[in-house]
N, C-alpha and C positions, 0 to 999 in steps of 0.2 A: 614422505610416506605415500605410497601406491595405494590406491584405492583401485576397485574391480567396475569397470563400466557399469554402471547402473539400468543401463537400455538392456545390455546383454544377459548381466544375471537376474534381472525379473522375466528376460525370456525362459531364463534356462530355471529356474526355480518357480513359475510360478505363469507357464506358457498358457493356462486357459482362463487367467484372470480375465477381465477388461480392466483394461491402461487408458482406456479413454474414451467416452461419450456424449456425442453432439447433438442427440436429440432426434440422432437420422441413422448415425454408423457408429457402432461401437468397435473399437479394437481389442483384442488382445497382447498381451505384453507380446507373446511370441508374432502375431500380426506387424506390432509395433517394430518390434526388431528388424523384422521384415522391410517395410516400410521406410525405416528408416535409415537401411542401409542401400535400396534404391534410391532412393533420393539422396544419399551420399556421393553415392556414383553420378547423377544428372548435376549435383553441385560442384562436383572436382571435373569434369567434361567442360564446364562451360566456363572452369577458371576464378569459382567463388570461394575456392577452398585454395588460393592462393597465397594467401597470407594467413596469420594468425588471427585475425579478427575479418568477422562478416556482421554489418549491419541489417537489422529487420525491423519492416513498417508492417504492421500487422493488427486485423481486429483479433477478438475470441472466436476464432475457427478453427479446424480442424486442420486445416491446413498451414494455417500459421503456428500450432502447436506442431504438427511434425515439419517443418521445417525449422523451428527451433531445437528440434530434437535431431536433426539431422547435423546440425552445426556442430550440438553439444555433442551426438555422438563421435564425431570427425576429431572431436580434440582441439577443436577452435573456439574460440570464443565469441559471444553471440551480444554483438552493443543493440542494447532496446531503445528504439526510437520509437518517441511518442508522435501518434497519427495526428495529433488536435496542432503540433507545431506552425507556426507559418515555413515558406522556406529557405525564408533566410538562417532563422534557430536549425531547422532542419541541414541546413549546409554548414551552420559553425559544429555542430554537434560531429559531422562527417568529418568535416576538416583537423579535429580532435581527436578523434576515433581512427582516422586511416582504414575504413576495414576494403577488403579489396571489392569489396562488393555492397549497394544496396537492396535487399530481397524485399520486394513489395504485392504486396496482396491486392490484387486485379482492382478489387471494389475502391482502394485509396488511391491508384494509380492517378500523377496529376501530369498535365502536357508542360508543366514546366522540368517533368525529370529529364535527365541528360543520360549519357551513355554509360554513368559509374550507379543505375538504379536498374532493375529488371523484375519483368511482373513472373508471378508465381508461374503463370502459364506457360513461357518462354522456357523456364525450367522445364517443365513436365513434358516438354515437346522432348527432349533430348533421351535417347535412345540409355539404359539405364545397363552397364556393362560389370556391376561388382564392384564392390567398392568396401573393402572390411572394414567395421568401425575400430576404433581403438582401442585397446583390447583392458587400457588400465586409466584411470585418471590422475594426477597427481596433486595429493590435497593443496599445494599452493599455488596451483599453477590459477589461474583468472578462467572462472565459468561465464562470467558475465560482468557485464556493462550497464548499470542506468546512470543515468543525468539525474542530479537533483533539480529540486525546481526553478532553485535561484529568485525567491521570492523581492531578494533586493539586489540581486548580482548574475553575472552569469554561470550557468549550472556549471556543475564539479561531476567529471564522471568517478562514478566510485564502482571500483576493481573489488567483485565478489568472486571470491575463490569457492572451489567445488569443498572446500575443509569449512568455509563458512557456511556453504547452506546446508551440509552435514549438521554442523553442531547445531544452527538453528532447527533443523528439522529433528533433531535429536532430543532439545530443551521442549518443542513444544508436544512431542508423542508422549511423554514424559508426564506433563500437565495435563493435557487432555484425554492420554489413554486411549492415544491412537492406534487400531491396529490394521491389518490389510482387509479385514471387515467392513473398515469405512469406506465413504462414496461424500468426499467433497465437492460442491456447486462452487464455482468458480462465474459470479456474476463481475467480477470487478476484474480492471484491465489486467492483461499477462503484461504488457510492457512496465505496468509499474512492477515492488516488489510484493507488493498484496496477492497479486493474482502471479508471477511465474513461482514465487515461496509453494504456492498449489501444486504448481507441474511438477518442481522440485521433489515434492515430499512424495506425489503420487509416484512416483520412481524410487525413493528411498523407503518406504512401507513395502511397496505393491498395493497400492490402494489406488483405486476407481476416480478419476478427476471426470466431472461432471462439466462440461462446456456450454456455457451459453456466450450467444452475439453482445449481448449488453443486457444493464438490469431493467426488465419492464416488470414492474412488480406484479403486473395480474400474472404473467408468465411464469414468474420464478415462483411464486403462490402453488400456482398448480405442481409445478415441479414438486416441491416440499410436502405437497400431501399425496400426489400419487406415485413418485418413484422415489427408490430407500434411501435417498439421500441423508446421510448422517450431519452434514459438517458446511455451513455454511458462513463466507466472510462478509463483513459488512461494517459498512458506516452509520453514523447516527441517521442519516438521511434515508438510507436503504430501510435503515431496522424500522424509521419511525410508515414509512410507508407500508411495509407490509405487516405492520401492527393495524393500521386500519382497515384492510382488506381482510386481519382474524375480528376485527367486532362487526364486522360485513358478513364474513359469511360464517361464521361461528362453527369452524372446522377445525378438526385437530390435524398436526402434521402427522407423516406415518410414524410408524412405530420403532422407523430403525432411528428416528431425527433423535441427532443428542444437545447439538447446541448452535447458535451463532457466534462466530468469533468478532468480539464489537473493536475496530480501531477508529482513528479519525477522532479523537473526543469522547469525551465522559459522557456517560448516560445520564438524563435528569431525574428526579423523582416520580413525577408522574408517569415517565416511559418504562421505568420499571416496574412500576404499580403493574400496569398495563402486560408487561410479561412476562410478570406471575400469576396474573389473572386467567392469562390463558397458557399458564404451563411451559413457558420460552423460555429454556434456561439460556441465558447470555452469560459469557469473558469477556470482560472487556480488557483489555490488554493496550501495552507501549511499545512503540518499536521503532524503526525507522526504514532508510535506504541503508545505512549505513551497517546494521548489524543483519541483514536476508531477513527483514520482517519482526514480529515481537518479541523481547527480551524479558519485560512484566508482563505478570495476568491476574486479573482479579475473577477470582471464582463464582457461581453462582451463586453459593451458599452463602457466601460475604457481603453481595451486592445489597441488600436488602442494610444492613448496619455500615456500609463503608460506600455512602453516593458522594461521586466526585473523586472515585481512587483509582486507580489501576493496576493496584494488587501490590503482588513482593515477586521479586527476580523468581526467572525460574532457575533451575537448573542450569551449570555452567556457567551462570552470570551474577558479580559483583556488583554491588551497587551501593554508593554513599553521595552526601552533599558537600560542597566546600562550603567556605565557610559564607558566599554571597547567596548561599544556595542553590546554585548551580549542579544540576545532575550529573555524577560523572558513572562513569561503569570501565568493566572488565568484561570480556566476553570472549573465549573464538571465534564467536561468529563477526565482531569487529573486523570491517575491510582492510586489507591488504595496505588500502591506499587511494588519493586520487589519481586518473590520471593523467601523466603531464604533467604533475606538480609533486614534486620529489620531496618537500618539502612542508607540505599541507595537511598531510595528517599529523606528522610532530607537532606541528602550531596550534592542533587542537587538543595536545595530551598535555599532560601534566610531566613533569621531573622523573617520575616511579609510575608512567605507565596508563593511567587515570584516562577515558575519554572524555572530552568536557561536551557534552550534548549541546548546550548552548538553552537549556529547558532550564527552568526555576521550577522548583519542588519544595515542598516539605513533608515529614513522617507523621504518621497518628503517634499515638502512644505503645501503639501495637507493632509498629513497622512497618503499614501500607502506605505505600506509594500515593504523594497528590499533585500532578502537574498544574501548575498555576499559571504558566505560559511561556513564552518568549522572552528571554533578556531583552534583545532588539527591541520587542514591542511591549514594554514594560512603559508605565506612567508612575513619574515620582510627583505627586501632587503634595504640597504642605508637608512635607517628610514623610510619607507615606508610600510604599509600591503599592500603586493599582494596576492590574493583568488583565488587561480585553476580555479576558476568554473565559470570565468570572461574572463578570458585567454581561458578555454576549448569553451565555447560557442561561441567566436569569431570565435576561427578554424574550427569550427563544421560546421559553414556557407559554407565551400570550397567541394567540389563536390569530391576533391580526398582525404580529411581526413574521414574515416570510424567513428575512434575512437578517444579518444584524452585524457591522464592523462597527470596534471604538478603535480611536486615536488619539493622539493626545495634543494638545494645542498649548503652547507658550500661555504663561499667565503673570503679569507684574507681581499678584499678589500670592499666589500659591506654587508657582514654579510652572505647573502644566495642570492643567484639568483635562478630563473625559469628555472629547465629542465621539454622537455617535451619527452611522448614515446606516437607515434603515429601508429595507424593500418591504411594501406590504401590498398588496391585494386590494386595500381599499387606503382614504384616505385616516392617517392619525393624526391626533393629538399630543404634540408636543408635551403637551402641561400634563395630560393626561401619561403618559408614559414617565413625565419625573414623578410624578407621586406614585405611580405606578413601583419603581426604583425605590423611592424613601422607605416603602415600606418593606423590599427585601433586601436593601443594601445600606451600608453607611455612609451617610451625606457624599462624602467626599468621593465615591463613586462612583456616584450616580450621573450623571451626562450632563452637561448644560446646556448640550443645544444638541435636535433630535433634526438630521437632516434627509428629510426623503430622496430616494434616489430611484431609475427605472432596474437597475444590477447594479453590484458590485465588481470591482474589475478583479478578474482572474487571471492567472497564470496557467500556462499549459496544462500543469498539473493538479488543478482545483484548487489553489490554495490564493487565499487574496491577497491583493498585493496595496500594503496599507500603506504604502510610501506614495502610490498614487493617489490615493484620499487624501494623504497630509499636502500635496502638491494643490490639490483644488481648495485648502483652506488658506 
């Protein structure tokens, strides 16, 4: 199935929108068009548009948004390389990718790139002769490229077709009641899919993507009460920071804001408190790499009776448990594939089609969705699963845990117990943090040994990597 360039017909339908603003320059979609078919032409001159895939190192700028736009409008395919990589990860990820080119944003340029990386500027020199983009996309053909994070292995690039971020951006206009009225702030990376699912959609609405460089929350604060930004994405971390900057400066956002989109983690009780107090209606939703962003969403009106959910499938998407309780789903927006490995999305379906998430869930009584964690990082204590991420959000409530990773440690008498290594700000109490646990959790998982730490080790892409904790016990 043909689908109509997306750059083209929001020029040609909707030429004096803005398609995108960075705080300095706004475009319009027919600007965009523009733009991006220059820079089509300085990318096929200088031999970047030689093969089917192009690699990009890039912050949230403007120019790393239309040079991705320039790719995707060329009919090529655009692998997201994350900037936080070392480079060696950065050369396995190339060496996987093939793309004929690496396009790098001046600011991240490092003196160890070699002749297969080129700064943004290099491009811009070259004399810009025409270059028509292409005129049709074909829904299976591969839009994009990210690496997973590979929390205990090496990443898997997973192959998003332009028919996947269709149906994802289709499921979530859907939910949310998106129309080309909105103005999404896009504080979270484009290279993951949190932040390009943005660029995405803002091309399938015609709706306004709001750019900023990273999240600084006094900045994006100001954003959301002086300019009409409707639609912001965000994590627990993001939400809970500019939740304290609204009991600082006791300001409403404008009048066009409708929501934040919460991924990354459940909300707690008191953070909700807190944004209904000052009028924040938050979704918190489930998603991945795997499906172009969120597949569940839990409504604002539910959050208040369903803490700890994230919602019911939207639109498009199937969803049940087997019988270990493993999350599987149906979706179009479900990848193609990984790839280079022909064989690695079958190994995670089922017989009849099932994807297995590799999440543990259970249903309310109603049908809302509760993610309880990772199989992988699942603790079977005395016959029991205990779920980190049940344990972590508890402690996470306390004003002097920062951080919080459990793990789970071999035990003669119970099989494995909960340790936990915690970052805090000032010195705790061990004793004081398990009675702390007794009284909102069940004996058995609660921690038995509370290990301070200066951070937690991370992976590229934020997420911790608990095999290296289980390593230092």
């Amino acid at each position: 199935m043909q689908l109509d360039n997306w750059i083209l017909k929001q020029g040609e339908l909707a030429p004096n929108r803005i398609a995108v603003d960075d705080g300095q320059t706004q475009l319009t979609f027919l600007e965009l068009n523009q733009r991006t078919e220059a820079l089509a032409s300085q990318l096929d001159q200088a031999g970047a548009l030689n093969s089917e895939r192009v690699a990009i190192l890039t912050q949230n700028s403007l120019d790393g948004y239309l040079f991705a736009m320039a790719i995707l409008g060329s009919g090529r395919t655009i692998v997201w390389i994350n900037w936080r990589l070392s480079d060696d990860e950065i050369k396995r990820q190339l060496d996987d990718s093939k793309p004929s080119v690496c396009l790098v944003d001046d600011a991240l340029w490092r003196d160890s790139f070699d002749d297969g990386f080129i700064k943004f500027t290099e491009i811009r020199k070259i004399q810009a002769k025409g270059h028509p983009l292409v005129s049709e996309f074909n829904k299976n053909d591969v839009a994009s490229i990210m690496y997973t994070s590979g929390t205990t292995g090496q990443p898997k690039g997973v192959m998003q077709t332009f028919g996947n971020h269709l149906a994802s951006a289709m499921a979530s206009a859907l939910n949310l009641g998106l129309t080309s009225q909105d103005e999404w702030l896009c504080a979270v990376p484009i290279f993951h899919i949190s932040g390009f699912s943005i660029m995405m959609r803002g091309l399938i609405y015609g709706m306004t993507v709001r750019l900023v460089s990273h999240f600084e929350p006094t900045r994006v604060d100001q954003i959301l009460t002086t300019e009409p930004v409707s639609t912001i994405s965000v994590v627990p971390y993001m939400l809970k920071k500019l939740l304290a900057l609204r009991e600082k400066n006791r300001i409403q956002y404008n009048a066009n804001f409708r929501c934040m989109l919460l991924g990354g983690g459940p909300i707690d009780r008191q953070t909700l408190a807190l944004c209904q107090k000052y009028q924040i209606p938050v979704v918190q939703s489930y998603g991945m790499t795997e499906t172009c962003s969120q597949i569940v969403a839990l409504n604002y009106e539910d959050a208040e009776n369903r803490i700890g959910s994230v919602g019911k499938p939207l639109f498009l998407t199937q969803l049940k448990l087997a019988k270990n309780h493993e999350i599987l789903l149906k979706t179009p927006a479900l990848t193609k594939g990984y790839l280079n490995r022909p064989t690695a999305l079958a190994n995670k379906q089922t017989a009849d089609g099932w994807y297995c998430t590799g999440d543990i869930g259970h249903f309310d009584d109603e049908n809302f969705l509760y993610v309880d964690g990772r199989i992988d990082d699942m603790i079977i204590s005395g016959g029991e699963n205990v779920f980190p991420d049940e344990i972590e959000a508890v402690y996470l409530t306390r004003p002097d845990v920062d951080e919080i990773a459990v793990v789970g440690i071999d035990n003669p008498e119970w099989g494995q117990t909960p340790v936990a290594f915690v970052v805090s700000h000032r010195k705790v109490s061990p004793q004081a943090l398990i009675d702390f646990g007794r009284q909102k959790l069940a004996h058995y998982k609660v921690p038995r040994q509370f290990i301070q730490v200066d951070h937690l080790p991370m992976n590229a892409g934020g997420k911790i990597q608990r095999f290296k904790l289980k390593h230092l016990l």
